[in-house]
N, C-alpha and C positions, 0 to 999 in steps of 0.2 A: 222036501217038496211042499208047499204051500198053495195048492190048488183046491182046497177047499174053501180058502179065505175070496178067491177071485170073483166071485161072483155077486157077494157080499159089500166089501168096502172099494165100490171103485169113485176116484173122482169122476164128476161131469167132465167133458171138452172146456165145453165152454162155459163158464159161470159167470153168471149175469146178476146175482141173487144170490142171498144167502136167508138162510132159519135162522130164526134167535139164536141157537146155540152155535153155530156153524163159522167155522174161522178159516177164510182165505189165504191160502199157504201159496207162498209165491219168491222168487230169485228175484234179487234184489244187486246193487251193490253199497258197498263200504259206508259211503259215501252219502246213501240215501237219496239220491238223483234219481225219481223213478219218473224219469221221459219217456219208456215205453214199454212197451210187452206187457203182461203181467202185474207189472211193478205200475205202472201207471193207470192200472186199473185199480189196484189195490189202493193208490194214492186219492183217486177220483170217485170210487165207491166207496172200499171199507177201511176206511179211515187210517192205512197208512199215513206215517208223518214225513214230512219233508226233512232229510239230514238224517231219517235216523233209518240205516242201514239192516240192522238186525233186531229180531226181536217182534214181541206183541205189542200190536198196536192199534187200536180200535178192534174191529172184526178181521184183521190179518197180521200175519206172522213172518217177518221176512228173514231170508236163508239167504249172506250173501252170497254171490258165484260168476263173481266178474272181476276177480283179485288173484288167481291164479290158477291151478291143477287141483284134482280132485282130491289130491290129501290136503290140498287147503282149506277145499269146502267139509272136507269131515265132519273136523271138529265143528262146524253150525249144524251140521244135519245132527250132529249126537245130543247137542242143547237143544236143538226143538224134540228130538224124541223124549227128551228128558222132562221138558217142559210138558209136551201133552198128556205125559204119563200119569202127570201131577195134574192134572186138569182133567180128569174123567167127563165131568159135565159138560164139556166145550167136544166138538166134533172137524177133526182139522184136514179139510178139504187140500190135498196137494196137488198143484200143477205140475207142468212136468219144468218142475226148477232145473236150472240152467241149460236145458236143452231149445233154449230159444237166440234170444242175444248175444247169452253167455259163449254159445258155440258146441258145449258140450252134446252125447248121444245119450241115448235112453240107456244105453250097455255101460256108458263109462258113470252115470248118473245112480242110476238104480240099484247098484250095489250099496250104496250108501246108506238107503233105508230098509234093511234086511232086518235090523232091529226093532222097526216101525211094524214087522207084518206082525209081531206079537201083541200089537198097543191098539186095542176094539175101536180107539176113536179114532185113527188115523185113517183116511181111504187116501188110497195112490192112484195115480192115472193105471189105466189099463195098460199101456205101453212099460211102463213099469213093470208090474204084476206079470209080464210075459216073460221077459228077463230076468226075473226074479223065480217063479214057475220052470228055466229052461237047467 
């Protein structure tokens, strides 16, 4: 049970804005087409790149999740945990990746970052953290 951490690290809904140190975590695909959701906000604020699918990029970090089931998105959510881990300095704001576009739910999503609730710079959405907390 991780209900201590909930109240602490949650993302905003909506981020419009980031801190200096503050990195926009957001579902992406493959593909790096980020025409909407998230991904096209990432692309239009914080400096995601066009093409590039995965990975840090300006102020955001993309998790593809529009290429298959949730054990295909694993292995990106295990590389971002890995990467921020290595990144104490930076603070990585997640959305609720693939539960927009992608089609996915917070229950089939959320499990995914159960690693993340160890890692002080990761904040999840609250919807997350409920899931995760049940």
């Amino acid at each position: 049970m991780i209900t201590h951490l909930l109240n602490h690290r949650i993302s905003p809904d909506a981020i419009t804005e980031l801190r200096r140190h503050e990195v926009f975590v957001f579902g992406s695909n493959l593909d790096g087409l980020h025409y909407g959701g998230a991904a096209r906000i990432a692309y239009e604020k914080f400096g995601a790149e066009w093409g590039q699918g995965t990975g840090f990029h300006g102020k955001s970090y993309a998790i593809p999740t529009m290429h298959g089931g949730v054990d295909q998105i694993r292995p990106y959510v295990d590389d971002f945990i890995a990467f921020a881990a290595s990144h104490p300095h930076l603070t990585f704001l997640v959305t609720r990746v693939g539960c927009g576009i992608a089609g996915f739910t917070d229950e089939e999503i959320a499990p995914l970052f159960t690693q993340a609730t160890g890692c002080n710079n990761i904040f999840l959405p609250k919807s997350f953290w409920n899931v995760l907390n049940k």
